[in-house]
C-alpha positions as CSV (number, residue, x, y, z in Angstrom):
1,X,-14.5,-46.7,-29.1
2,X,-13.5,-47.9,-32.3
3,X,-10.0,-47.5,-34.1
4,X,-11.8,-45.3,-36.8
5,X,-12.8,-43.1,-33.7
6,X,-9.5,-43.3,-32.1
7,X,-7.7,-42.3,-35.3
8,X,-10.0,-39.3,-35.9
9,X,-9.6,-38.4,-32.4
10,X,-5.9,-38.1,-33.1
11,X,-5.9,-36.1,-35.8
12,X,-7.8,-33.7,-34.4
13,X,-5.4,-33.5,-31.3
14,X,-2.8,-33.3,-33.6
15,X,-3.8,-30.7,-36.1
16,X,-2.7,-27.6,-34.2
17,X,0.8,-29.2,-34.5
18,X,0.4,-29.6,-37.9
19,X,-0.3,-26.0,-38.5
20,X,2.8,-25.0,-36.1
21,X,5.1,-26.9,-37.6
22,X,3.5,-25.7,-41.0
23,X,4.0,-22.0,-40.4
24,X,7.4,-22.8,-39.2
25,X,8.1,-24.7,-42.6
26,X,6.8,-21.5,-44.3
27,X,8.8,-19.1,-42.4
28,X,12.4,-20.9,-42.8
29,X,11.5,-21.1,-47.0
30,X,11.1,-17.4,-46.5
31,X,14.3,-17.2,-44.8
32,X,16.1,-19.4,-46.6
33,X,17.3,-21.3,-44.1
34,X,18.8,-25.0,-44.0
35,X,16.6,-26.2,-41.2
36,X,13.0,-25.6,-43.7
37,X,14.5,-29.1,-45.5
38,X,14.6,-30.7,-41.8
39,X,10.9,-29.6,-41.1
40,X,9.7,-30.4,-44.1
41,X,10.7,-34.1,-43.5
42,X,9.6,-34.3,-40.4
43,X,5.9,-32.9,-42.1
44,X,6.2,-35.4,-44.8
45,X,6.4,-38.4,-42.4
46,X,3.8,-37.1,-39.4
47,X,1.1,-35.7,-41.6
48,X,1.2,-39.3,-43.3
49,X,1.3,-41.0,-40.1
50,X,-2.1,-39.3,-39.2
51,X,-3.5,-39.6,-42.7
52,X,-3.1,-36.3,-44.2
53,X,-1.5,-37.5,-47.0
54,X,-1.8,-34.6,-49.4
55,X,0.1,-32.4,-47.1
56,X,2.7,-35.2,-46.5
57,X,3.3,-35.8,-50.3
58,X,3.7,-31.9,-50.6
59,X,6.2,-31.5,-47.6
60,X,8.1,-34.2,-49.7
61,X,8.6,-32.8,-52.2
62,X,9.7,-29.4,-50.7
63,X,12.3,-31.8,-49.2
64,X,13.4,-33.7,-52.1
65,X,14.0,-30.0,-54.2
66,X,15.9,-28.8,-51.0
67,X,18.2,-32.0,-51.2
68,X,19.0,-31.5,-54.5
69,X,19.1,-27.9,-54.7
70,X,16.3,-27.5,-57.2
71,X,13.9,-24.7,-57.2
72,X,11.0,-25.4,-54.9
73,X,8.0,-25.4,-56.2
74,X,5.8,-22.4,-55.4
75,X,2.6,-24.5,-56.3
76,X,3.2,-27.0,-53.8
77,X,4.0,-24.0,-51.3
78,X,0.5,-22.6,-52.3
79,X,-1.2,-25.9,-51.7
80,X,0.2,-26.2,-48.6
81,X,-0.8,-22.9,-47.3
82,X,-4.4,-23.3,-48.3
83,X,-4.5,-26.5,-46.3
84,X,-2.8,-24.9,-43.7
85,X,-5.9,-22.2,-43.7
86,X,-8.1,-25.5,-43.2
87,X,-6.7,-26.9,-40.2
């Protein structure tokens, strides 16, 4: 099998994840609460790991305006949910 199979083999497997941990992400936002900047780190780094990038760069920056205590940015939200409706 080659790597490019392995690799899209994995991604696969690990989409279901991806949309778990999404709809978690989505759910603390809603709520407010401290642990959506935790999740949305982890998102950022595991999305990128298994190459979906775009979602990574958008968990990070849900992350960086939770750090700093800037508004977060309802497009990146949107964009996130309509790959979330992908996976």
């Amino acid at each position: 099998m080659s790597i490019d199979a392995v690799l899209a083999e994995l991604r696969t497997e690990y989409a279901p994840e991806l949309a778990a941990e999404l709809d978690r992400l989505f759910a603390q936002l809603a709520e407010g609460t401290t642990e959506a900047r935790r999740t949305a780190h982890r998102i950022g780094g595991t999305a990128g790991s298994y190459g979906f990038d775009e979602i990574s760069t958008l968990a990070r920056a849900i992350e960086t305006a939770l750090e700093t205590g800037a508004p977060v940015d309802e497009a990146a939200v949107s964009a996130l949910r309509r790959h979330r409706a992908s996976l």
